[in-house]
C-alpha positions in Angstrom: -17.9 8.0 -51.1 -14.5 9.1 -51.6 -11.8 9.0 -48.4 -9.7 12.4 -48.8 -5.6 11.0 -47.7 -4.4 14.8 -47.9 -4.9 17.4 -45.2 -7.3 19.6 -45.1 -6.3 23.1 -46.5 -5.7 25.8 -43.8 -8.3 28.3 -43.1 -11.1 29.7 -40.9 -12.8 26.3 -40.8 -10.0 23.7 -40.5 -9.7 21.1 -37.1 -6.7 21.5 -34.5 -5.6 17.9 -33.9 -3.0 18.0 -31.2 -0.4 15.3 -30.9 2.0 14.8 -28.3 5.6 13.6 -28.9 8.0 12.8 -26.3 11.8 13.9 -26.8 14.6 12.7 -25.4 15.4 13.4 -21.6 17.9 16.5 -20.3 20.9 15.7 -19.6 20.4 15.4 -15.7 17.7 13.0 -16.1 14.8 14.2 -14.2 13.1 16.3 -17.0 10.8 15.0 -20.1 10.4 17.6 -23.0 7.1 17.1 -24.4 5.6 18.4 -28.2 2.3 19.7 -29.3 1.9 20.4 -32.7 -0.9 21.3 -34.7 -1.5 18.9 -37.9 -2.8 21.7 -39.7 0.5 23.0 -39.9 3.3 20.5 -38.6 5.8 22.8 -38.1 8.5 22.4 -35.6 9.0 26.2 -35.1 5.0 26.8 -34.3 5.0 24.0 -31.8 3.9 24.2 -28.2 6.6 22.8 -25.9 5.9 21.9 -22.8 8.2 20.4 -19.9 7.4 18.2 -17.5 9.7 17.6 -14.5 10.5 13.8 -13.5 10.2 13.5 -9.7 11.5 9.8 -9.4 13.8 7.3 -11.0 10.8 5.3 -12.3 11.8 4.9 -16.6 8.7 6.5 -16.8 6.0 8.7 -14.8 3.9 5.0 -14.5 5.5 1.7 -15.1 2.4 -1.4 -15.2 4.1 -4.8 -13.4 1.9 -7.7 -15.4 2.3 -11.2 -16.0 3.3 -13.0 -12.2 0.5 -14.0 -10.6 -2.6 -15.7 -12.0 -5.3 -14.5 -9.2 -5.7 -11.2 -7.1 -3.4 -9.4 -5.1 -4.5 -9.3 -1.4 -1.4 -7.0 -0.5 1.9 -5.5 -1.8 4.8 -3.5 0.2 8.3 -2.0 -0.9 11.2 -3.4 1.7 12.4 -0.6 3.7 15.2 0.5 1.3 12.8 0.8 -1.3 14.9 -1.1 -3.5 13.1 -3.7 -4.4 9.0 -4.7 -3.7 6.7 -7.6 -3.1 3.3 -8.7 -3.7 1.1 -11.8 -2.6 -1.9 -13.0 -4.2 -4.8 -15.7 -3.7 -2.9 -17.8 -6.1 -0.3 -19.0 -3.4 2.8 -17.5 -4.6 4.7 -14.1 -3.8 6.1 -12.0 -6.8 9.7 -10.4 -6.1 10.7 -6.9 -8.3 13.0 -4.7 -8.9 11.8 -0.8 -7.9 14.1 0.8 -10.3 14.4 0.0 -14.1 14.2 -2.4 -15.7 11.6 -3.2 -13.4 12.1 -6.6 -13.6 10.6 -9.5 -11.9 13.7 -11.1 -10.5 12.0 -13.9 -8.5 8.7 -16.1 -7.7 7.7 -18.1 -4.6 5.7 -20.7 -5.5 2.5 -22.0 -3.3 4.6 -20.3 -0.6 0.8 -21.5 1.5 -1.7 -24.4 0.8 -4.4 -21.9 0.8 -4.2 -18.0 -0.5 -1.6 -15.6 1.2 -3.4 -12.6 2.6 -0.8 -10.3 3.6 3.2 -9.9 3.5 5.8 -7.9 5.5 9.4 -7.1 5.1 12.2 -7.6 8.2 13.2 -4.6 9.1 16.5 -5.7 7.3 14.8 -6.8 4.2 16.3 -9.7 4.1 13.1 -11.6 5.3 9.7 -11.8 3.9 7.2 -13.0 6.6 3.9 -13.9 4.9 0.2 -14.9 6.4 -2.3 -17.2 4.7 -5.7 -18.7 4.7 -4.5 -21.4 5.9 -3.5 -19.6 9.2 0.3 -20.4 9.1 2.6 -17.5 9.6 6.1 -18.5 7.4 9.4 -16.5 7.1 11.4 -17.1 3.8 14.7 -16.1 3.5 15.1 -13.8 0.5 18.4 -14.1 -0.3 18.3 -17.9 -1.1 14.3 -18.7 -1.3 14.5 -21.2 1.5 11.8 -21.1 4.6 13.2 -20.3 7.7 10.2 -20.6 10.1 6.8 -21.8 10.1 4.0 -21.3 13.1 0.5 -22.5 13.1 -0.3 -19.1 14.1 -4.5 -19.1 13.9 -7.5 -21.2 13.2 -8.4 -19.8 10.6 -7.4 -17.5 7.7 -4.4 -14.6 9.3 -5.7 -11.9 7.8 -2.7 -9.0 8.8 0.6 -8.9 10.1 2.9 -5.8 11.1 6.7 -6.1 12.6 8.6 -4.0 14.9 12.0 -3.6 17.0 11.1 -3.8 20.4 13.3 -4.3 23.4 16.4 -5.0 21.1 14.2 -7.4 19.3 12.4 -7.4 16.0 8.9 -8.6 16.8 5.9 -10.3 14.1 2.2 -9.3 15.6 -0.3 -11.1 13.9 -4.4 -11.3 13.5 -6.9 -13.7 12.7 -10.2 -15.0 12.6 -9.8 -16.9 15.4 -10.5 -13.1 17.3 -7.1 -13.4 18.5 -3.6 -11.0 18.0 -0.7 -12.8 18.2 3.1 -11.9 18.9 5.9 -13.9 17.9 10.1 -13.2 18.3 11.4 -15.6 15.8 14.7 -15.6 17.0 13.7 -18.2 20.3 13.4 -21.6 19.2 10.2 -22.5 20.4 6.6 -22.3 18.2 5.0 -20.5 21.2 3.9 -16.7 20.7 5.6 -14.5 23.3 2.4 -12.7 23.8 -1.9 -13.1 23.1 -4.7 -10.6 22.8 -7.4 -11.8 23.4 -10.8 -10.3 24.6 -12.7 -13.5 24.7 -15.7 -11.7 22.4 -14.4 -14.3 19.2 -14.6 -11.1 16.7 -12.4 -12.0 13.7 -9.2 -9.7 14.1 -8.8 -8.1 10.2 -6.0 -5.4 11.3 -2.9 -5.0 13.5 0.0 -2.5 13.6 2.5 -1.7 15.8 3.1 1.8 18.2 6.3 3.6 17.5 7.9 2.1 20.5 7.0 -1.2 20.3 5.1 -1.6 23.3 1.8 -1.1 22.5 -0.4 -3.1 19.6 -3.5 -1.7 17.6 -5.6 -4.3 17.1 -9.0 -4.1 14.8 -11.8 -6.4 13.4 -15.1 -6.8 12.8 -16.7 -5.4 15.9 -15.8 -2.0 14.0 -13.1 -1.2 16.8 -9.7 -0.8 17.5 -8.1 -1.7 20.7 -5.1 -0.5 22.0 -3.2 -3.4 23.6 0.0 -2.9 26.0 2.3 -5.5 25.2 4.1 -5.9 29.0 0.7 -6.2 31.0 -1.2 -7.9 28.0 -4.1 -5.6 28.7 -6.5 -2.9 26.5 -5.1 0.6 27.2 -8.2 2.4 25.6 -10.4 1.7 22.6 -10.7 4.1 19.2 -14.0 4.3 18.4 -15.5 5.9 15.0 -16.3 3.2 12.2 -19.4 1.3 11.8 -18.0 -1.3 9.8 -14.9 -3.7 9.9 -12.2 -2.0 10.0 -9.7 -3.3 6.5 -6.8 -1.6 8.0 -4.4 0.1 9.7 -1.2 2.5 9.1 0.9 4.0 11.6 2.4 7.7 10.7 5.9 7.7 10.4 6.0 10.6 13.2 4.5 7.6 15.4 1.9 10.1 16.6 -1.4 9.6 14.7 -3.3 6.2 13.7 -5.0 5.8 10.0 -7.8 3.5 10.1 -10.0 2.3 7.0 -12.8 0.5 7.4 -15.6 -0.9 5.1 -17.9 1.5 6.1 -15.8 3.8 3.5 -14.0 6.0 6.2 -11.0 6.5 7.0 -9.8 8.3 10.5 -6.5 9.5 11.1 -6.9 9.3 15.1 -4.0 10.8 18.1 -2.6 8.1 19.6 0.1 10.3 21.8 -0.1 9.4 25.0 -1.8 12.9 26.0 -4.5 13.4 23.4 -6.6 16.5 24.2 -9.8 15.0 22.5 -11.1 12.0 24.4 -11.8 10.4 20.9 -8.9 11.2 19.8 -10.0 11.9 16.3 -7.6 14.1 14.2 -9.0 13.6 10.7 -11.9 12.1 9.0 -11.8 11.2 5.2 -14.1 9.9 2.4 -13.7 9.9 -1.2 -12.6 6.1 -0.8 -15.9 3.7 -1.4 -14.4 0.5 -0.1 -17.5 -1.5 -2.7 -19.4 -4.7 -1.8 -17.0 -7.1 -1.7 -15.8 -6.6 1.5 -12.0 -6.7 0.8 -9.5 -5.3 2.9 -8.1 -2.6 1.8 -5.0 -1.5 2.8 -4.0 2.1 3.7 -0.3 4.0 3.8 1.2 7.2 4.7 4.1 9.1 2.4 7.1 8.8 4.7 9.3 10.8 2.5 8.0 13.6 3.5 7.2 12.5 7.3 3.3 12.0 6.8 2.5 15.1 4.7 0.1 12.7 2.2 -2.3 9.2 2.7 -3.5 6.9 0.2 -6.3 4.1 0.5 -7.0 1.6 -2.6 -11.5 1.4 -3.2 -13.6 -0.7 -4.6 -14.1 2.3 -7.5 -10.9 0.7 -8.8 -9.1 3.6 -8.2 -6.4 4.8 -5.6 -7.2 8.2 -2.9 -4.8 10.3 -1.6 -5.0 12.7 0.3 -3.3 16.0 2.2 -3.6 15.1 5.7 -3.5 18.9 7.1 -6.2 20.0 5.2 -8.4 16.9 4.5 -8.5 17.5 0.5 -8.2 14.7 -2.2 -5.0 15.9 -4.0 -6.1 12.3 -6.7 -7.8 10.0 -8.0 -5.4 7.6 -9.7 -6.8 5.1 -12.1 -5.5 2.2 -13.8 -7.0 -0.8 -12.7 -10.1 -2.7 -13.8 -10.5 -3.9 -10.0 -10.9 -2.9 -7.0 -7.6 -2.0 -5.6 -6.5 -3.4 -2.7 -2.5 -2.9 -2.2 -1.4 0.2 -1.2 2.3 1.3 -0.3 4.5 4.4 -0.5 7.9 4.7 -1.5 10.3 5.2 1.4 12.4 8.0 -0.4 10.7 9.1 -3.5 7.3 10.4 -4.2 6.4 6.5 -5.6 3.0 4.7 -5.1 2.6 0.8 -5.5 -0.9 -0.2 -5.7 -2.3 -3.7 -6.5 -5.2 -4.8 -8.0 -8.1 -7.6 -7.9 -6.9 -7.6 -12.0 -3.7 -9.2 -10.6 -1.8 -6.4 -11.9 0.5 -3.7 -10.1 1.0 -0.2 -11.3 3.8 2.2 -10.0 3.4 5.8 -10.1 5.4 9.1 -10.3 3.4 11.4 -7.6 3.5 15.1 -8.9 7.0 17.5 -7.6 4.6 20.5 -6.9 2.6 19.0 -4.4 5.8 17.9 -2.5 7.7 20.2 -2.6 
């Protein structure tokens, strides 16, 4: 059998292979001119040009971040500039990048914890990272020179979630753990004591915690498939969200402050009111599925869009793929692939239409979200 290296000859019966070839970028920047030509004919002049408009300053529509960490990523979360990002994984250490290109990995905390870090979040300054691990410690690093600042034996037990607030003047850590108890701690008073404990006495691991817009109340969930609504002044529940029917992975405040995203392992996720009038007594505003959380019970984290005050949410799944949604009408807008795990990191870009997601494949992806559907 011979192998033919010319093309075929045009006519009735020859094949249209398309092939696309990128050009180079406008002058402003934000547009990519794209080529499709047929290889039947080759011709510049016959070619079908399309342009697709750049909606970020990624250096490209989806940049892969490979090669820090050795084991999953349990969580991953821009700093509130969205300048930079960080990610934690089971391997001990915390990964520090650059948001904008070169996308570089400027810096690695090494066995940060003795046992796997399950969750990280940024001062509301940046300049701190406070991380929780398996081994139940709760430790502040400094990000500017690497160095540890503070260290609490927070639980007994794996911490599992931490959120931080400004409350009173005050930027406040809330954690949870398996001991079943939320925790809160002000880092600026010298002692190791939290300024405030939930506890409900009923020992259900706590998997979730955030913080209301005002600092003064907590949302606590776990494994008893609820969330309670703590006040932080008289250290009692205010009411309980109800909905789930498994543990609840967790939770993501709106940046209006006035609804509550919850994702549980039981695949759902509820946005719920939590204004302090609600006119539903179970204060359910949403509920979404296309998410399937799998079967290895992983807690997967949720986020709202903030640069456009709410308007989108996005939850990782055990289908290895990321969901997001429209809140006001309830409808999948995508299904991102890209990982060959489940994906359990979730965060959105404070300014940009940008999603980080992690993975169980110990990669992270960052994504250019489409301009017409946020506009």
């Amino acid at each position: 059998m011979s192998v033919r290296k010319s093309p075929p000859p045009a006519g009735p019966g020859f094949a249209l292979t398309k092939r696309a070839r990128v050009e180079d970028e406008d002058e402003e920047g934000n547009t990519m001119v794209m080529t499709v030509a047929s290889s039947g004919e080759g011709q510049r002049k016959n070619a079908l040009v399309r342009t697709v408009k750049r909606t970020s300053g990624l250096e490209s529509p989806i940049v892969s971040l490979t090669g820090a960490h050795g084991a999953e990523i349990t969580a991953c979360k821009f700093d509130p500039s969205g300048k930079t990002l960080a990610a934690c994984s089971t391997d001990r250490s915390i990964s520090l990048w650059n948001t904008y290109p070169p996308h570089d990995n400027y810096g690695i905390l090494p066995n940060v914890h003795k046992q796997a870090i399950l969750d990280i979040a940024y001062s509301l300054d940046s300049e701190v990272l406070y991380s929780g691990g398996a081994d139940g410690m709760l430790i502040a690093t400094d990000l500017r020179t690497g160095e540890r600042l503070a260290k609490y034996s927070a639980h007994y037990g794996p911490l599992n979630s931490i959120a931080v607030t400004l409350s009173g003047g005050r930027e406040l850590v809330l954690t949870g753990g398996d001991d079943g108890v939320a925790r809160v701690w002000d880092l600026s008073l010298d002692g190791k004591d939290p300024v405030a404990e939930f506890d409900d006495g009923r020992d259900c691991p706590v998997t979730a915690v955030e913080w209301s817009a005002d600092g003064n109340q907590c949302f606590v969930g776990g494994v008893d498939n609820e969330v309670k609504v703590w006040d932080l002044r008289t250290v009692k529940v205010v009411y309980t969200l109800h909905g789930h029917t498994d543990t609840i992975a967790s939770l993501a405040l709106s940046p209006s402050g006035h609804f509550l995203a919850t994702y549980s392992l039981d695949s759902a996720l509820i946005i719920y009111d939590v204004r302090p009038f609600s006119s539903d007594p179970m204060r359910v505003y949403r509920s979404l599925t296309g998410a399937p959380a799998g079967f290895e019970s992983s807690l997967i984290r949720v986020a709202w869009s903030r640069h456009d005050n709410g308007a989108r949410i996005a939850v990782g799944g055990g289908d290895r793929t990321v969901t997001v949604w429209e809140v006001e009408s309830g409808k999948i807008l995508y299904k991102l692939p890209g990982h060959k795990g489940t994906v359990t990191g979730v965060d959105l870009h404070p300014r940009e239409p940008i999603i980080l997601t992690g993975s169980k494949d110990t990669n992270l992806l960052l994504g250019e979200l489409d301009a017409a559907d946020y506009a």
